[in-house]
Backbone of each chain as nested JSON, in Angstrom:
{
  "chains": [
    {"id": "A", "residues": [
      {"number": 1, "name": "UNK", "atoms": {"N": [-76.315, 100.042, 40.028], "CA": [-75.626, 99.343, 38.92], "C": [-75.245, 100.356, 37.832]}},
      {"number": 2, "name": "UNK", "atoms": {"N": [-73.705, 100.157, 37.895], "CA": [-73.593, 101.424, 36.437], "C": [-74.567, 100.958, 34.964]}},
      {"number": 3, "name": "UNK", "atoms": {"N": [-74.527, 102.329, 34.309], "CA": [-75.245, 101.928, 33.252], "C": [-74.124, 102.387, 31.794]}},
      {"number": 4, "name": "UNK", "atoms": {"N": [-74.775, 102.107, 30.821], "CA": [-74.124, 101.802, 29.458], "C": [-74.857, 101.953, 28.142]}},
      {"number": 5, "name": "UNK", "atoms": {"N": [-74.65, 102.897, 27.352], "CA": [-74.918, 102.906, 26.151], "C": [-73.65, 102.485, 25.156]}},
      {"number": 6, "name": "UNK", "atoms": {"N": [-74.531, 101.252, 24.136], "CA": [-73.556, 100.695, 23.217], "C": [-74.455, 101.001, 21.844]}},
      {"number": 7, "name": "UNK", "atoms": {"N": [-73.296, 100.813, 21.0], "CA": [-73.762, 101.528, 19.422], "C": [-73.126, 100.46, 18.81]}},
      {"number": 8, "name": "UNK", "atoms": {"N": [-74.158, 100.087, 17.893], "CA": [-74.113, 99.124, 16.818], "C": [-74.496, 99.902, 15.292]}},
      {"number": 9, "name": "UNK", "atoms": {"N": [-72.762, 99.992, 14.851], "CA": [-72.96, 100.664, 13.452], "C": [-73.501, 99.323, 11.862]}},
      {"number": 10, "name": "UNK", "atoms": {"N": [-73.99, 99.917, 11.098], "CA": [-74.111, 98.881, 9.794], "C": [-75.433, 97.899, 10.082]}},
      {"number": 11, "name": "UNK", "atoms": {"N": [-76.029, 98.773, 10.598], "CA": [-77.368, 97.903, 10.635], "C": [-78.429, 98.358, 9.708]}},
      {"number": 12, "name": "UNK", "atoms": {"N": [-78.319, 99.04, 8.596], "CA": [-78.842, 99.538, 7.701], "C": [-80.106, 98.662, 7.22]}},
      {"number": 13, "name": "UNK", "atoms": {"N": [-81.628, 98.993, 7.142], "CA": [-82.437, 98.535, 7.194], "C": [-83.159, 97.52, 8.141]}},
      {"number": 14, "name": "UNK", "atoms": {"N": [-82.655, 97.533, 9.473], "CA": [-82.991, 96.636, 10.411], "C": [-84.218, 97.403, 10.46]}},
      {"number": 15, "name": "UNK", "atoms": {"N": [-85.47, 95.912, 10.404], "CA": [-87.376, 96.087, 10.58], "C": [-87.152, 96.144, 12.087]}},
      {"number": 16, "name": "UNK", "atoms": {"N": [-88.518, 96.494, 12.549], "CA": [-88.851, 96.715, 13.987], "C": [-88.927, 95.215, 14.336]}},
      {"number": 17, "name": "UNK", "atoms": {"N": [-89.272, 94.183, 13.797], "CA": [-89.312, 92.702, 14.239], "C": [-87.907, 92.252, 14.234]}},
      {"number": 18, "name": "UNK", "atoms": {"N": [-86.722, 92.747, 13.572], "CA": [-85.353, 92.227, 13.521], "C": [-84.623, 92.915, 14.882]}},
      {"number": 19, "name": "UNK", "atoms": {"N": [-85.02, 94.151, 15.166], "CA": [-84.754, 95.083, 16.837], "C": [-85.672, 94.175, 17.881]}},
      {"number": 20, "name": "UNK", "atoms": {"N": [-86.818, 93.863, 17.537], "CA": [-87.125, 93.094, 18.74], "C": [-86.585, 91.79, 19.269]}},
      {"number": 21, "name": "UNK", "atoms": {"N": [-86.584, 91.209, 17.978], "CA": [-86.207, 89.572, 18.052], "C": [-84.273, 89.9, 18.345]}},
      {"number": 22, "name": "UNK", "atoms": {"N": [-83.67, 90.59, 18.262], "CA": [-82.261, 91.083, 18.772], "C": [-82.469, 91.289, 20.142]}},
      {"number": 23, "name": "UNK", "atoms": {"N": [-83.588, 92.028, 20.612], "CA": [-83.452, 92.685, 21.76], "C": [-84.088, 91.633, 23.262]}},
      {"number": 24, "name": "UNK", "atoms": {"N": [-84.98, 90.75, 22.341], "CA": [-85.068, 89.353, 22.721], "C": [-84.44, 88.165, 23.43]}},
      {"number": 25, "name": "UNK", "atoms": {"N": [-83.271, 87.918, 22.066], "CA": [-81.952, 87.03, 22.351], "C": [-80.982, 87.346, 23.388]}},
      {"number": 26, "name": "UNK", "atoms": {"N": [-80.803, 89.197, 23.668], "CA": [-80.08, 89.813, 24.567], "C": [-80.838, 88.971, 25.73]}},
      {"number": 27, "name": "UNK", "atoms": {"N": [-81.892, 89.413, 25.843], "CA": [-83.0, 89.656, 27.449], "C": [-82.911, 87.628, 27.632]}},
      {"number": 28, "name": "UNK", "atoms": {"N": [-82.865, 87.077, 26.707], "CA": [-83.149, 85.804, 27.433], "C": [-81.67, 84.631, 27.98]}},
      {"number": 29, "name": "UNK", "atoms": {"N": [-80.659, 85.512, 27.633], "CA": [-79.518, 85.438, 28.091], "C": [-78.689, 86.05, 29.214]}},
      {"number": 30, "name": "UNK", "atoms": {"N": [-79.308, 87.535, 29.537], "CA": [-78.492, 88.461, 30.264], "C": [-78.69, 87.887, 31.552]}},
      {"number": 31, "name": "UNK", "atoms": {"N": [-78.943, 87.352, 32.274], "CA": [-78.818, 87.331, 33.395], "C": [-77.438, 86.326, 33.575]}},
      {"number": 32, "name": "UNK", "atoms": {"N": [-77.013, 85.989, 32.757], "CA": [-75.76, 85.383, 32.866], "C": [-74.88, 85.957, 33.225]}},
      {"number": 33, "name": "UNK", "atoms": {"N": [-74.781, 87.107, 32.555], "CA": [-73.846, 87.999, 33.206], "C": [-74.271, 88.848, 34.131]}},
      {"number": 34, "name": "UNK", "atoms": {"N": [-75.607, 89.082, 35.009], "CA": [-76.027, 89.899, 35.874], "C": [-75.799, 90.828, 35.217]}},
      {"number": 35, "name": "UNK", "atoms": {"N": [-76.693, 90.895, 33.821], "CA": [-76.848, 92.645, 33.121], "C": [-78.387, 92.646, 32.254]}},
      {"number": 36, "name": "UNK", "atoms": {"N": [-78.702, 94.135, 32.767], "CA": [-80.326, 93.905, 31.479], "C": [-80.233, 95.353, 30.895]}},
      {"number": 37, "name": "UNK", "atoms": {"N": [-80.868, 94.812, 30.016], "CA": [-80.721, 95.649, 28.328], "C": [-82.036, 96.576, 28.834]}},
      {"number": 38, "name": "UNK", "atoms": {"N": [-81.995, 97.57, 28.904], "CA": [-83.261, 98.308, 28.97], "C": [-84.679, 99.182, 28.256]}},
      {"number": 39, "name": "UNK", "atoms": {"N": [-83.299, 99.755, 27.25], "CA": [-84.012, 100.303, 26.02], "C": [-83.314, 100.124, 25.241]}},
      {"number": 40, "name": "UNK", "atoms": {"N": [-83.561, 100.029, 23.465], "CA": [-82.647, 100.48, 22.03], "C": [-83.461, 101.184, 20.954]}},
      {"number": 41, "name": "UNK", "atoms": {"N": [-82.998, 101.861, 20.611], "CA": [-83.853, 102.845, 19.517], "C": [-82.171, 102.263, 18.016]}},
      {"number": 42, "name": "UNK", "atoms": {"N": [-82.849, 102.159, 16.967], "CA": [-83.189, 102.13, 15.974], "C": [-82.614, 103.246, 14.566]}},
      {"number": 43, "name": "UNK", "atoms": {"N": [-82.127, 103.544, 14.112], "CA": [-82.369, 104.5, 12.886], "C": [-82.021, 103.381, 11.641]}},
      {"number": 44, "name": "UNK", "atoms": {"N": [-83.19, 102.543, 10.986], "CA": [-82.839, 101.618, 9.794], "C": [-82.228, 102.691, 8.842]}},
      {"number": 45, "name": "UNK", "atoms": {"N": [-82.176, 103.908, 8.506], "CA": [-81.229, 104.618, 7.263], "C": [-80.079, 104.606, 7.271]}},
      {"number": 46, "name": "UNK", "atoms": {"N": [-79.459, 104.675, 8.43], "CA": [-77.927, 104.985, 8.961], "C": [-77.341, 103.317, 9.389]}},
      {"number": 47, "name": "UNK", "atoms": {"N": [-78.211, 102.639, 9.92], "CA": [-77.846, 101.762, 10.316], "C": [-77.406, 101.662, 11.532]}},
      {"number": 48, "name": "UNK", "atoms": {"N": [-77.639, 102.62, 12.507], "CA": [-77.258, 102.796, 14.19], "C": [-78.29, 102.44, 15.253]}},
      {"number": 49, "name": "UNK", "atoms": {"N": [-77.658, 101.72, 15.711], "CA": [-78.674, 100.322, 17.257], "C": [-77.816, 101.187, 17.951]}},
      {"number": 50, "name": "UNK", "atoms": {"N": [-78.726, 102.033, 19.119], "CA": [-78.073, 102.303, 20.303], "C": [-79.62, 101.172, 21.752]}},
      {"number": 51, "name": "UNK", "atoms": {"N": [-78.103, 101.024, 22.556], "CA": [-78.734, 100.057, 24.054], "C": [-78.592, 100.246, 24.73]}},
      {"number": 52, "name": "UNK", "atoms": {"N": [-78.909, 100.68, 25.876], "CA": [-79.017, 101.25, 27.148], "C": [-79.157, 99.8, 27.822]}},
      {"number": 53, "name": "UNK", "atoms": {"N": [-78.034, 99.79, 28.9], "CA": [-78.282, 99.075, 29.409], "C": [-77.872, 98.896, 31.236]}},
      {"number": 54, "name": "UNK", "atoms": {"N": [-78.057, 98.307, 32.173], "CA": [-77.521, 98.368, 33.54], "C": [-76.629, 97.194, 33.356]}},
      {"number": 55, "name": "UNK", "atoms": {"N": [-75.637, 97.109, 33.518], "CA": [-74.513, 96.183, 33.972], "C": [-73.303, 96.129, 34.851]}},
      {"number": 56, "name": "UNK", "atoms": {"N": [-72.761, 95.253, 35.313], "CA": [-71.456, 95.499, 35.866], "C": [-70.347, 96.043, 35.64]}},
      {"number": 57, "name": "UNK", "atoms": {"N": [-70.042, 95.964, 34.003], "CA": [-68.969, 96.647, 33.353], "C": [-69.309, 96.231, 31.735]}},
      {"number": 58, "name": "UNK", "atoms": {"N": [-68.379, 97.27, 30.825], "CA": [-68.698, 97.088, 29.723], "C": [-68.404, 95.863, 29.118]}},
      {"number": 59, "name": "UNK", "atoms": {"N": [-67.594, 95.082, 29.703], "CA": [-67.131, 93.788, 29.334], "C": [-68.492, 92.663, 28.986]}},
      {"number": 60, "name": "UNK", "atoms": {"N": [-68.994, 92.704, 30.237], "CA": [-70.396, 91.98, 30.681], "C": [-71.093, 92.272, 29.436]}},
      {"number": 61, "name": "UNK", "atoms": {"N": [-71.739, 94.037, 29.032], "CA": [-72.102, 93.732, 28.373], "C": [-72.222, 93.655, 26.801]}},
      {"number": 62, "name": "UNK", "atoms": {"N": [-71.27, 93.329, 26.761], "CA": [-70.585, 92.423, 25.47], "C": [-70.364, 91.139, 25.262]}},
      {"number": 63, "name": "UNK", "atoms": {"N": [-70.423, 90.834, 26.182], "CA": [-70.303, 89.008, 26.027], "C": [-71.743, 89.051, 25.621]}},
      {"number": 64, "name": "UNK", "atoms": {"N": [-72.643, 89.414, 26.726], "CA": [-73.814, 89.411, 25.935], "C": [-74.265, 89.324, 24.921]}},
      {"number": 65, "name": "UNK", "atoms": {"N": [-73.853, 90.43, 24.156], "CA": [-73.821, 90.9, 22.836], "C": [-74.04, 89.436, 21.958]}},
      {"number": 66, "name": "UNK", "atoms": {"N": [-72.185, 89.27, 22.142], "CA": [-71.756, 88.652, 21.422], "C": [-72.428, 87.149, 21.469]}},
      {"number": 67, "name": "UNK", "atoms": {"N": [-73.004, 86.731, 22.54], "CA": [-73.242, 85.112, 22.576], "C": [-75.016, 85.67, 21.941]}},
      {"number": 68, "name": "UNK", "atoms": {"N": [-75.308, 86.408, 21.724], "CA": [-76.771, 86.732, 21.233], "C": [-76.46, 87.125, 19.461]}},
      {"number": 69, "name": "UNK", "atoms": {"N": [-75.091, 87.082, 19.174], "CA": [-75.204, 87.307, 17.801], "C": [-74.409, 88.663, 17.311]}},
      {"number": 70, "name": "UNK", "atoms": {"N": [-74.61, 89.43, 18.32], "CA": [-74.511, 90.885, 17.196], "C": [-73.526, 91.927, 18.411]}},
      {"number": 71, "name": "UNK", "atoms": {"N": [-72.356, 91.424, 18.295], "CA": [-71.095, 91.988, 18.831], "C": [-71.365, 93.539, 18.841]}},
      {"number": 72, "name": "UNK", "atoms": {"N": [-71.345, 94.527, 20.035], "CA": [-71.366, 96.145, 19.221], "C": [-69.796, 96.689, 19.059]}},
      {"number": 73, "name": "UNK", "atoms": {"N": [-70.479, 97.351, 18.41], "CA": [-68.973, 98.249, 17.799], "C": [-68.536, 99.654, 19.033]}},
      {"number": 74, "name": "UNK", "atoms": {"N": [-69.274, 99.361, 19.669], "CA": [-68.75, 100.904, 20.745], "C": [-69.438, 100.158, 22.314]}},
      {"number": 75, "name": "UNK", "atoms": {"N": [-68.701, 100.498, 23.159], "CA": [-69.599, 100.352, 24.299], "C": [-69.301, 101.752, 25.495]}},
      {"number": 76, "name": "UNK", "atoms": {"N": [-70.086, 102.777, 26.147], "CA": [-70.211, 103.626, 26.66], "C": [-70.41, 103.613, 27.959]}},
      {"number": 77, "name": "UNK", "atoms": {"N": [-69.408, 103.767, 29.438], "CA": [-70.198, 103.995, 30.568], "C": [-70.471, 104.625, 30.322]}},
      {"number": 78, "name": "UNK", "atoms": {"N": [-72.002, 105.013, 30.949], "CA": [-72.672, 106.565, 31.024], "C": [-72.951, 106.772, 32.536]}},
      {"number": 79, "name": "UNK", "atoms": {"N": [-71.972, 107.339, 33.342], "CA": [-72.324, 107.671, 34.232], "C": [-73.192, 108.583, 35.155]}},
      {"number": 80, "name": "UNK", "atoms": {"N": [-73.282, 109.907, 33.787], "CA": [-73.787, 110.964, 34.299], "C": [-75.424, 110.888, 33.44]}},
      {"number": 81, "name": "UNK", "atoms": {"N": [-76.285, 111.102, 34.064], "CA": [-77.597, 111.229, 33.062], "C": [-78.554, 112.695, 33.565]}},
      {"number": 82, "name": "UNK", "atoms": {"N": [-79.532, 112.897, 32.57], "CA": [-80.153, 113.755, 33.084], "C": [-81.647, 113.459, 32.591]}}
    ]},
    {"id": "B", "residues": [
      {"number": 1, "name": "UNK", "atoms": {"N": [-94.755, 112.117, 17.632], "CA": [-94.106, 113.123, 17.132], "C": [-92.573, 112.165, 17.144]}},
      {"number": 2, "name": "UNK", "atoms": {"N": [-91.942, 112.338, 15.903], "CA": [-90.963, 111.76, 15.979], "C": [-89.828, 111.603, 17.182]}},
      {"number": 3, "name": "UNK", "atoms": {"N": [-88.557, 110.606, 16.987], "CA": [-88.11, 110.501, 18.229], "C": [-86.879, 110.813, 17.346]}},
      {"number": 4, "name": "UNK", "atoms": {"N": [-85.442, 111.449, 18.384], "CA": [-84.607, 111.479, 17.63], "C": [-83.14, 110.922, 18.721]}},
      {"number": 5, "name": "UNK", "atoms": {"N": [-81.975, 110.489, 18.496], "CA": [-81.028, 110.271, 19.315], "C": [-80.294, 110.939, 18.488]}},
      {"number": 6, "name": "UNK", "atoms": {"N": [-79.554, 111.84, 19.279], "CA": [-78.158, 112.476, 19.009], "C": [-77.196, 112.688, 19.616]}},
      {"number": 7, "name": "UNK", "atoms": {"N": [-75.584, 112.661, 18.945], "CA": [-74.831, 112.489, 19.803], "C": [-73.363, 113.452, 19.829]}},
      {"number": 8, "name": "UNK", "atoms": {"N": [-73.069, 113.965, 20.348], "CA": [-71.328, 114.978, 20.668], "C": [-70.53, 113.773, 20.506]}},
      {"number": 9, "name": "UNK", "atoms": {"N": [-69.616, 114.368, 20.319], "CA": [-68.158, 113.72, 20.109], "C": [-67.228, 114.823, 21.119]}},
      {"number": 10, "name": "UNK", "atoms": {"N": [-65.495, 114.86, 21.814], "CA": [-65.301, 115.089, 22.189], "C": [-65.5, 116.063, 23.295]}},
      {"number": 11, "name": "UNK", "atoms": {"N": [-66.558, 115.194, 23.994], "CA": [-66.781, 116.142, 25.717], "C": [-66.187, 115.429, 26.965]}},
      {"number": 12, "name": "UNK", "atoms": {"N": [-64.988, 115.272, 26.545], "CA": [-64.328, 114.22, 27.211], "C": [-63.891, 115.472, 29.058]}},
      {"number": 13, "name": "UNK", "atoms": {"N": [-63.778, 115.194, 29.874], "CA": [-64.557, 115.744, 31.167], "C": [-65.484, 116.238, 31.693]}},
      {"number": 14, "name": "UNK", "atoms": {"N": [-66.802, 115.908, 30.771], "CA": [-67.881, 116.614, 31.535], "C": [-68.477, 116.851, 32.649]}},
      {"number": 15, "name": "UNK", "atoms": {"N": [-68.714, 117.129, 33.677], "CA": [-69.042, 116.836, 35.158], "C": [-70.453, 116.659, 34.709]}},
      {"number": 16, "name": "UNK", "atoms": {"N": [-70.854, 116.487, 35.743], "CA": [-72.314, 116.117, 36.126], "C": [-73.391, 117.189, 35.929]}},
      {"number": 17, "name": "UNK", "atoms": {"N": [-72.637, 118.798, 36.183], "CA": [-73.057, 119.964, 36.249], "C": [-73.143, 120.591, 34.994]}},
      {"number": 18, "name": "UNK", "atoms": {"N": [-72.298, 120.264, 34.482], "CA": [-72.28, 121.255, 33.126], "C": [-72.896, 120.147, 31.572]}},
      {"number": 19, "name": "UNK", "atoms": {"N": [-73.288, 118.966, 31.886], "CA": [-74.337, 118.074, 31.536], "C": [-75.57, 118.75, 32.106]}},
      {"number": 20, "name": "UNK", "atoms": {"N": [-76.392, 119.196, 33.192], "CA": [-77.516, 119.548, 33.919], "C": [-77.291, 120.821, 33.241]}},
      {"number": 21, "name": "UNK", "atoms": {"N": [-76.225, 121.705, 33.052], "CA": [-76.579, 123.122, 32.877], "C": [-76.883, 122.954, 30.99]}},
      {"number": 22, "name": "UNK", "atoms": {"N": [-76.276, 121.943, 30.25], "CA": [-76.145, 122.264, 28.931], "C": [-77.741, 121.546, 28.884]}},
      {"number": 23, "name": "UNK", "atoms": {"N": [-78.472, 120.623, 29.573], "CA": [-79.389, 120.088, 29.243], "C": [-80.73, 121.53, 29.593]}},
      {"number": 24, "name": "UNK", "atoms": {"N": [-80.666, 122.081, 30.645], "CA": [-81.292, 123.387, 30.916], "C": [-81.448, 123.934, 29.617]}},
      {"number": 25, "name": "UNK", "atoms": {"N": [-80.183, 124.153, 29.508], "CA": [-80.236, 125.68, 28.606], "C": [-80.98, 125.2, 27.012]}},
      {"number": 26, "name": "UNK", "atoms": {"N": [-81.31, 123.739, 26.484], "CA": [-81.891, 123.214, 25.509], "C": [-83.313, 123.294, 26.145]}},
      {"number": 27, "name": "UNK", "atoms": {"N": [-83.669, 122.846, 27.172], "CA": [-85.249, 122.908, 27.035], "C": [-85.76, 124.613, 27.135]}},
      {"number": 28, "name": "UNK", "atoms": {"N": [-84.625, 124.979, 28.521], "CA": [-84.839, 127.03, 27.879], "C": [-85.915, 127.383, 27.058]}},
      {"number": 29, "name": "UNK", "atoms": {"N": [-84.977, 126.419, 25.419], "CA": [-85.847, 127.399, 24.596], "C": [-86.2, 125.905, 23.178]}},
      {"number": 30, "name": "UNK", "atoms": {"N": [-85.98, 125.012, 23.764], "CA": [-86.6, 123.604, 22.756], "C": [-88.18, 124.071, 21.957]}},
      {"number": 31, "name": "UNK", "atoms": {"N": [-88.726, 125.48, 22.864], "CA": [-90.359, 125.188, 22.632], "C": [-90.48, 125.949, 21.09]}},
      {"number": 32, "name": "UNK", "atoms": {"N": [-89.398, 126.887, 20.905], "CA": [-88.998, 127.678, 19.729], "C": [-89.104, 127.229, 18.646]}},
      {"number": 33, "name": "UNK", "atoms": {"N": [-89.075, 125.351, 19.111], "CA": [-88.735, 124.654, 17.913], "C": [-89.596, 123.383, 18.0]}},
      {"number": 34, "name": "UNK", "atoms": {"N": [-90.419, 123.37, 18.878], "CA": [-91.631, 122.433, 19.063], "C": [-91.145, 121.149, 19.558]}},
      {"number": 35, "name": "UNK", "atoms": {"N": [-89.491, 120.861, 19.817], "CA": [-88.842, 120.16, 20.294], "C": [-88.704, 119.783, 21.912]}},
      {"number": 36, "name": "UNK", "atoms": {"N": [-89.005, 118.56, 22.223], "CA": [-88.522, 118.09, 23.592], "C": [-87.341, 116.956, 24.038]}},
      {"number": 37, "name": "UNK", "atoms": {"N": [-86.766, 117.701, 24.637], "CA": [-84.797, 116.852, 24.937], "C": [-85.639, 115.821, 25.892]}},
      {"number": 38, "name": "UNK", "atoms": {"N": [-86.02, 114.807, 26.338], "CA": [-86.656, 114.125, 26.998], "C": [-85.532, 113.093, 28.257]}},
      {"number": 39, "name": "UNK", "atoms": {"N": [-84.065, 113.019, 27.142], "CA": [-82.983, 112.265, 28.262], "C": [-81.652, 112.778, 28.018]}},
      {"number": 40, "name": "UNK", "atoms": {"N": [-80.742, 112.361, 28.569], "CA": [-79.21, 112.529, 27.97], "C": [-78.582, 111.996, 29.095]}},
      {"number": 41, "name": "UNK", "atoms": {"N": [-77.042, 111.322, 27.914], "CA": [-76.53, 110.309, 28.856], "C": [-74.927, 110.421, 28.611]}},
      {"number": 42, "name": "UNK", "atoms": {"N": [-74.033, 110.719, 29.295], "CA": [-73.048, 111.007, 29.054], "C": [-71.555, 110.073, 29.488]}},
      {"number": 43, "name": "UNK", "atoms": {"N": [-70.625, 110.244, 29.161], "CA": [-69.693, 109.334, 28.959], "C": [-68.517, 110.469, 29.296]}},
      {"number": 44, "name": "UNK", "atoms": {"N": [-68.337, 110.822, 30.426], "CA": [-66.708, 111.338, 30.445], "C": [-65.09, 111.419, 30.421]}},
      {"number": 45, "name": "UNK", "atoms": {"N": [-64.942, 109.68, 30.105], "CA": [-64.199, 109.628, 29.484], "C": [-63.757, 109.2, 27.813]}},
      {"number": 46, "name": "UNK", "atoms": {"N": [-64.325, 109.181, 27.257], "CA": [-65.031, 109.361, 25.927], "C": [-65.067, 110.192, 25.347]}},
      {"number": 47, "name": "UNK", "atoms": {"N": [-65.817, 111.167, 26.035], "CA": [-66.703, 112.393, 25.226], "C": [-67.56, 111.465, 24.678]}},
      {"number": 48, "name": "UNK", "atoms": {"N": [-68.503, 111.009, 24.481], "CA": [-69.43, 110.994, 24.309], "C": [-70.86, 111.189, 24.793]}},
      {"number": 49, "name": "UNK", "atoms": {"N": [-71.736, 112.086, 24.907], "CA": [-72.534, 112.523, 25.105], "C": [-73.747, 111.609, 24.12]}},
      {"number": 50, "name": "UNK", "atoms": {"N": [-75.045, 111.677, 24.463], "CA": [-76.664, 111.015, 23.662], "C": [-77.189, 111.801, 24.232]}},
      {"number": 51, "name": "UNK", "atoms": {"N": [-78.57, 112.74, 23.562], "CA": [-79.41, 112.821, 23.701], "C": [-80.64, 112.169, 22.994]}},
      {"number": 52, "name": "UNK", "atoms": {"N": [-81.828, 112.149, 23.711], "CA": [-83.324, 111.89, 23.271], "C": [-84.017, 113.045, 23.073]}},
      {"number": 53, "name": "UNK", "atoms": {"N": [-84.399, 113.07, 21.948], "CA": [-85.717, 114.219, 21.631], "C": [-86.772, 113.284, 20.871]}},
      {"number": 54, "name": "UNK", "atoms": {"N": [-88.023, 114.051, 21.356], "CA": [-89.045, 114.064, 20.1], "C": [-89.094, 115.517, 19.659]}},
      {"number": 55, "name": "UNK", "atoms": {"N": [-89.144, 115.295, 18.346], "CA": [-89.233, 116.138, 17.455], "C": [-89.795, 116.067, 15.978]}},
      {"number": 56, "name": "UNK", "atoms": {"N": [-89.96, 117.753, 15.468], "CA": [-90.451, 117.312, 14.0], "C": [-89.629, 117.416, 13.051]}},
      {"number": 57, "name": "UNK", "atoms": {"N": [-88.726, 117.383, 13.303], "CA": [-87.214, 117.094, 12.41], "C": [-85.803, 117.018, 13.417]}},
      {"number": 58, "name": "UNK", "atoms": {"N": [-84.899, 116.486, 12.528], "CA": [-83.523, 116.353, 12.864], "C": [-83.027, 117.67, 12.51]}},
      {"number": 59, "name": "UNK", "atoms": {"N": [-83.46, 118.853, 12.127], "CA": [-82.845, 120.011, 11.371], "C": [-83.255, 120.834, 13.168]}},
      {"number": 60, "name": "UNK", "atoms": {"N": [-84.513, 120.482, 13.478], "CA": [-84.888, 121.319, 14.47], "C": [-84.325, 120.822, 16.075]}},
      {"number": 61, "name": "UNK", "atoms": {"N": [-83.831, 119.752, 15.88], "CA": [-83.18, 119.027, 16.792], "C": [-82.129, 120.356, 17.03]}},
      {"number": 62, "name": "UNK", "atoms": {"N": [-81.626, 120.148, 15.625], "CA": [-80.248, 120.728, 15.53], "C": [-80.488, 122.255, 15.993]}},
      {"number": 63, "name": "UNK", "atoms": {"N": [-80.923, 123.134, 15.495], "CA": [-81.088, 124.72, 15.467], "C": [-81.457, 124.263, 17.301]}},
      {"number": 64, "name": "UNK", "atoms": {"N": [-82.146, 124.172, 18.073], "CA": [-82.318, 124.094, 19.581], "C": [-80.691, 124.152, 20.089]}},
      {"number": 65, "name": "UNK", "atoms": {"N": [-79.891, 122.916, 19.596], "CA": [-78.911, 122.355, 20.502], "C": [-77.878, 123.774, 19.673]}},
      {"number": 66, "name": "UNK", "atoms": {"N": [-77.672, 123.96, 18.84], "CA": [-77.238, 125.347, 18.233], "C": [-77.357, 126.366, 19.365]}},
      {"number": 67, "name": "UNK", "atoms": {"N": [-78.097, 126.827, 19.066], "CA": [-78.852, 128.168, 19.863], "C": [-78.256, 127.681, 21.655]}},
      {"number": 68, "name": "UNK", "atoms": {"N": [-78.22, 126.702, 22.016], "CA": [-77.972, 126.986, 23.229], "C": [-76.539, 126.73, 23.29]}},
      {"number": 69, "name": "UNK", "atoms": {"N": [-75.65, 126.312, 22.215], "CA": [-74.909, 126.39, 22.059], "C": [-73.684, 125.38, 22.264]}},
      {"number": 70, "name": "UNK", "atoms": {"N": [-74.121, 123.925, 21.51], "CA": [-73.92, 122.532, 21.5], "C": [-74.177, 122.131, 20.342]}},
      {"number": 71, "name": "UNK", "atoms": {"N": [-72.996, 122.382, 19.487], "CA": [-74.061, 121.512, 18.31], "C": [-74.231, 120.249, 18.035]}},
      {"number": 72, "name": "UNK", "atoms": {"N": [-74.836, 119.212, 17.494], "CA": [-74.439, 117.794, 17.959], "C": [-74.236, 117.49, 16.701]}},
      {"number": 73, "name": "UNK", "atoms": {"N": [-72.963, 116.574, 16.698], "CA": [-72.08, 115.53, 15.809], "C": [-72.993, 114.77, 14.868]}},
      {"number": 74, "name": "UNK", "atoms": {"N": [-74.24, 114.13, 15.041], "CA": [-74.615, 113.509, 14.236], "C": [-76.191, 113.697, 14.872]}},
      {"number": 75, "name": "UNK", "atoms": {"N": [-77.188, 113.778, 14.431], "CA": [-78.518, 113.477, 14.569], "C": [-79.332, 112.267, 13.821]}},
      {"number": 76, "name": "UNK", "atoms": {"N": [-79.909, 110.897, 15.003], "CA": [-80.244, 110.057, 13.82], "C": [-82.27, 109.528, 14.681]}},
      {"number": 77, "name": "UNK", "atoms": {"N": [-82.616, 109.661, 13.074], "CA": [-84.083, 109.769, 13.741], "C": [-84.253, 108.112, 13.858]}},
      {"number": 78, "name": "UNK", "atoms": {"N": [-84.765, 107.808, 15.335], "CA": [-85.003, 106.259, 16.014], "C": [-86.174, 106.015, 15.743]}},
      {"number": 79, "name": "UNK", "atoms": {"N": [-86.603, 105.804, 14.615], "CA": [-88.524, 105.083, 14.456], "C": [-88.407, 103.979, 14.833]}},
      {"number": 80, "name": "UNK", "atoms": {"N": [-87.202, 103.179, 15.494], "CA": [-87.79, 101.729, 16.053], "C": [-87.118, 101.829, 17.247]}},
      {"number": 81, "name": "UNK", "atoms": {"N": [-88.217, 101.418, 18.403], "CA": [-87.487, 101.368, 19.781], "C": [-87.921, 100.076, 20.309]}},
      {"number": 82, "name": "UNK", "atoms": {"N": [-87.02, 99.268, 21.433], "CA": [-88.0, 98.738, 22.168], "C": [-87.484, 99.174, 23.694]}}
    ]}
  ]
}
């Protein structure tokens, strides 16, 4: 399954309970689109949510996103990893 | 030890190889700087590149990916993951 990093800018002060309970709403929806969220790290100063995720295409996972609340502003195949 | 995500901007064709060789040449010498590159995930048509470090700063993030000769676009320290 390709995978995907998406970036969510303007999240400036998001608590570790506001990343979970986000990362939550994703996970109890995704299988709708046959996609799961795997990891997201955080920087509350800057305001940047990055998500790693396995999906079918970046489309997928954005609907996601979006029916969980919090549309991202970038979405990334990442094909190559190390 | 802190965690950090950072990211390039225009590496728009990267192969697979020269991702593996630029990720090498950071752990090389990461120890210089008490720093460990732990992932990286790349996007070739984009250019966008992520890496993962722990580290004890975003400055030392930086001087590693310097020195091997990458500097990265933005460094943002992730204290919240899930």
């Amino acid at each position: 399954m390709p995978q995907f990093m998406d970036v969510h800018h303007g999240m400036k002060g998001i608590t570790a309970d506001q990343l979970k309970e986000a990362h939550k709403a994703d996970l109890a929806i995704e299988s709708q689109e046959n996609v799961h969220f795997t990891r997201a790290w955080a920087d509350p100063e800057s305001g940047e949510v990055f998500c790693l995720s396995e999906a079918p295409s970046a489309e997928a996972v954005q609907r996601v996103h979006e029916r969980a609340g919090h549309k991202a502003d970038e979405i990334h195949p990442v094909p190559l990893t190390v």
